[in-house]
N, C-alpha and C positions, 0 to 999 in steps of 0.2 A: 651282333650287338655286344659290344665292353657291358660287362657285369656291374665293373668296377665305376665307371660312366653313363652309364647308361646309351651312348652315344652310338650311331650305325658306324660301322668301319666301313668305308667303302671299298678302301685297296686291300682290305681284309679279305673281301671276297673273292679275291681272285688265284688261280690257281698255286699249292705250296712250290712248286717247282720255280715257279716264276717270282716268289717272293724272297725265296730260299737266294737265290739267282741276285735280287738288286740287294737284301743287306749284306750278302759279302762282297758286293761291288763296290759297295755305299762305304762300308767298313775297313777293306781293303785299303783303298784309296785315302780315307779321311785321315787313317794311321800312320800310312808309311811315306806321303807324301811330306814335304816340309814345305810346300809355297805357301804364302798368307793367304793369297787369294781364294785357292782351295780348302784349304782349312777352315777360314770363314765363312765360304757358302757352305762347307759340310755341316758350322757350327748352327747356321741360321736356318738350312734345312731339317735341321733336329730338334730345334724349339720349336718352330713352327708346325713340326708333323707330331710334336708331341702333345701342341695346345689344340688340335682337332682330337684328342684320342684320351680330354683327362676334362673334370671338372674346373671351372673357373679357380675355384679355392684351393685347387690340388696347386696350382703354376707358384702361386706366394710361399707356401710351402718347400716346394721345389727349391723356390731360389734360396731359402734358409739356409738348406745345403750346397747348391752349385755354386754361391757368389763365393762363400767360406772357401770351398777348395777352389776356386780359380784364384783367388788372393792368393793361397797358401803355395800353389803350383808356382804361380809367376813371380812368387817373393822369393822362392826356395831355392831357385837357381841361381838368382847372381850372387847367392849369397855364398854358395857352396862350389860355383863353377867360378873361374877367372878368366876362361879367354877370352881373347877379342885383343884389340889393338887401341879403342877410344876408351881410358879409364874415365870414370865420373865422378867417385872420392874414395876413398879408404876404409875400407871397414878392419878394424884390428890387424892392420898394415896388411891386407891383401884389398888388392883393386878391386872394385865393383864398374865392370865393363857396360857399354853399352849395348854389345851384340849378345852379353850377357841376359842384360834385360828384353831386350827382343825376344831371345828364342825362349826367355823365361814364360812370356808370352802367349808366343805362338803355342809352347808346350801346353798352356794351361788350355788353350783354347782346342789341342787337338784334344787333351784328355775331354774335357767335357762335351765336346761335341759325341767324341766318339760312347762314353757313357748313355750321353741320349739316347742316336741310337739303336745302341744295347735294349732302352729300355721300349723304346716304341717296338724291337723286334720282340722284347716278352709278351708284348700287348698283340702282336700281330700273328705268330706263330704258337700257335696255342697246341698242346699234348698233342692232338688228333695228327695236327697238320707233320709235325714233327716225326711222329710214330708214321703214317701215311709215306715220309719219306725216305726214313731207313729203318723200319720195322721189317722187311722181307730179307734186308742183306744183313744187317746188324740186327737181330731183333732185343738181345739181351742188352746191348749195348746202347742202342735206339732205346731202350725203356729205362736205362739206369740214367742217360741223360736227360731224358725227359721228367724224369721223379725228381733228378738235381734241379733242375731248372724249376720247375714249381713248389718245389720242397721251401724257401724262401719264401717268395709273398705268401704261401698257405699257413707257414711258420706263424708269420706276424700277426696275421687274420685272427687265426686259434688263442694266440697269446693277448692279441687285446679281447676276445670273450673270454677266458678264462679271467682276466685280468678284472673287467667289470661284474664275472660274475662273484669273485672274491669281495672286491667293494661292496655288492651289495648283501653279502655275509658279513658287512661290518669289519673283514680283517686289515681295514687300512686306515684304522682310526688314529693309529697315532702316526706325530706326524715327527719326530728323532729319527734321525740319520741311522741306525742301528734299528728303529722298526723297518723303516725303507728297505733297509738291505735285507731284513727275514721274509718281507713282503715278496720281495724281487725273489728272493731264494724261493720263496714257495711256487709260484710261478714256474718258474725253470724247472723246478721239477716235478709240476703237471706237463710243461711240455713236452719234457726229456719220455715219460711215462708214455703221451699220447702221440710222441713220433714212431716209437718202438713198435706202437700198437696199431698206428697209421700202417707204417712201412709192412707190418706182419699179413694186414689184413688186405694190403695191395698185392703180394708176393699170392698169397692163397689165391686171391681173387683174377689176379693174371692166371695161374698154371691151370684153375678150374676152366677156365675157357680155352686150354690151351694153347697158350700164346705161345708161338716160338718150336712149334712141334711142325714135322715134315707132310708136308699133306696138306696144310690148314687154310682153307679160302678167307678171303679178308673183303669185307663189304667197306664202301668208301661211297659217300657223296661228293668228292670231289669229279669232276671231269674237266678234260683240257676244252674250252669252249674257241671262238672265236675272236673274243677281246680279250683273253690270255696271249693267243698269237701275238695278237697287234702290240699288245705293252710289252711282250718278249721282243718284239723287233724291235719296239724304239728304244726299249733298253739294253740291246747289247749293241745298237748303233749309236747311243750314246756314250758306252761303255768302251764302243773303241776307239773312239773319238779322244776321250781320254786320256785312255790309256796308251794308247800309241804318239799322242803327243806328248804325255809324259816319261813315254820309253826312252823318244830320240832329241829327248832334251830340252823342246821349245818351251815349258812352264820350271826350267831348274832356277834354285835359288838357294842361297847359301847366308846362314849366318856368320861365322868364324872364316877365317881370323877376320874380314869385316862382312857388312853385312851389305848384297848386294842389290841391284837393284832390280825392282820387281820386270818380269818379261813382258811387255806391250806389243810384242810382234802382231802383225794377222794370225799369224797361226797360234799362238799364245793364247791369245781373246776366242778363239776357234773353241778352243779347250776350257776355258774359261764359262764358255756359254754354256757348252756341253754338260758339265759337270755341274752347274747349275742348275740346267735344268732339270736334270737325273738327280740334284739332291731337292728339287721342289716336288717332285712328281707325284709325292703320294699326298702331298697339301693340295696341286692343284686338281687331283681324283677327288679328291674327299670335299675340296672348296664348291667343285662341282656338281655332285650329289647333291650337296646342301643348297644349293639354290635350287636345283630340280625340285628337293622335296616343298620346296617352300613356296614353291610356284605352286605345285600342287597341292599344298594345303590351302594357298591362300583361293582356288578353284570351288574347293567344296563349301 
């Protein structure tokens, strides 16, 4: 169960190895590829697994910030880039290209895709899972990632209760530019105080139980079940499907110097499905669940 959502994970539950497995597949691919085609199913398999995994109200929000920087990404290039060979007008006597704007584009659409994501894997690889999987080989290192990685949203969390608990001490009555910023300063440094004291009272609390010492048995509730197999096969026959047509060229595409034309081979679309459906995969687990549960609720 998301804390944060309230909502069941379904692909949550399944093995870290096997999850650990498809976002750097997911990630991998959405980054270093440049086809559209790819990049856009990475992009719409990332909204879509992030609108199973967050409140209705959180998605409006969201866009506040992802429309802001997809502008910003796909204005920023042709402004600052000039190849290509079809100019479109002049900005301060240098050209503003067409292949310019495309990959300003596609750029903006790998960034935010690939951000998603990032963010559905914070949602889905939680401390435990994380530690579970390189806590034996890296344990110090395995724990300092894992403290980074949560150290963030815990950040936020702490700073808006302190933040309302100041408000209701009345220290945000006034409303001048110069109270704001005493406001904010005072803030910042209950947080700075209460990370110190986080971080001190984690470090004690790891060594008392000896984490990280030679000897030390580690109890886990995870186990490799038999629907872990299964979604590990269809995910790395998905995975090679991909990737192997993406090796020997069948999805290459090229913006500069022009911009060329998308690949429709069979074997192109081969790839195309693939990688589609590997990026829908944890929407259509999760789309699944949810009508299971609700077949069964609407039982009782």
């Amino acid at each position: 169960m998301d804390r944060r959502s309230g909502k069941l994970k379904a692909f949550g539950s399944y093995h870290p190895t096997v999850l650990m497995i498809y976002f750097l597949s997911i990630l991998l691919i959405a980054a270093f590829l440049s086809n559209p085609v790819l990049q856009t199913e990475a992009l719409l398999g990332g909204i879509l697994f992030c609108a199973t995994l967050q409140r209705r109200g959180d998605g409006l929000r969201d866009l506040g910030f992802y429309l802001p920087l997809f502008l910003m990404v796909a204005v920023t290039n042709p402004i600052f880039s000039h190849n290509g060979v079809t100019p479109l007008f002049f900005l301060n006597g240098n050209p503003v290209t067409l292949e310019a704007v495309f990959y300003g584009i596609a750029l903006a659409v790998t960034v935010i895709g690939v951000l998603l994501w990032c963010k559905c894997y914070s949602r889905i690889m939680t401390e435990d899972k994380f530690l579970y999987l390189f806590g034996r080989a890296a344990p110090k290192l395995s724990l300092t990632l894992s403290m980074a990685l949560r150290f963030i949203p815990v950040f936020l969390r702490q700073s808006r209760r302190v933040s309302r608990a100041q408000k209701a001490m009345g220290l945000y009555a006034g409303k001048s530019i110069p109270d704001r910023v005493k406001n904010r300063l005072r803030v910042m440094t209950a947080m700075i105080s209460w990370s110190l004291e986080h971080a001190m009272e984690t470090s004690a609390s790891m060594k008392a139980r000896g984490y990280g010492n030679k000897g030390r048995t580690n109890f886990s509730l995870f186990r490799f079940r038999a629907s872990d197999g299964a979604l590990l096969a269809v995910l790395l026959l998905l995975l090679a499907v991909s990737a192997v047509g993406a090796a020997v060229g069948v999805t290459a595409f090229s913006y500069y110097p022009k911009v060329s034309v998308i690949p429709l081979s069979p074997d192109a679309l081969t790839v195309y499905a693939a990688f589609g459906i590997l990026s829908l995969l944890p929407s259509i687990i999760e789309g699944k669940e949810a009508v299971v549960w609700r077949f069964y609720r609407s039982r009782i």
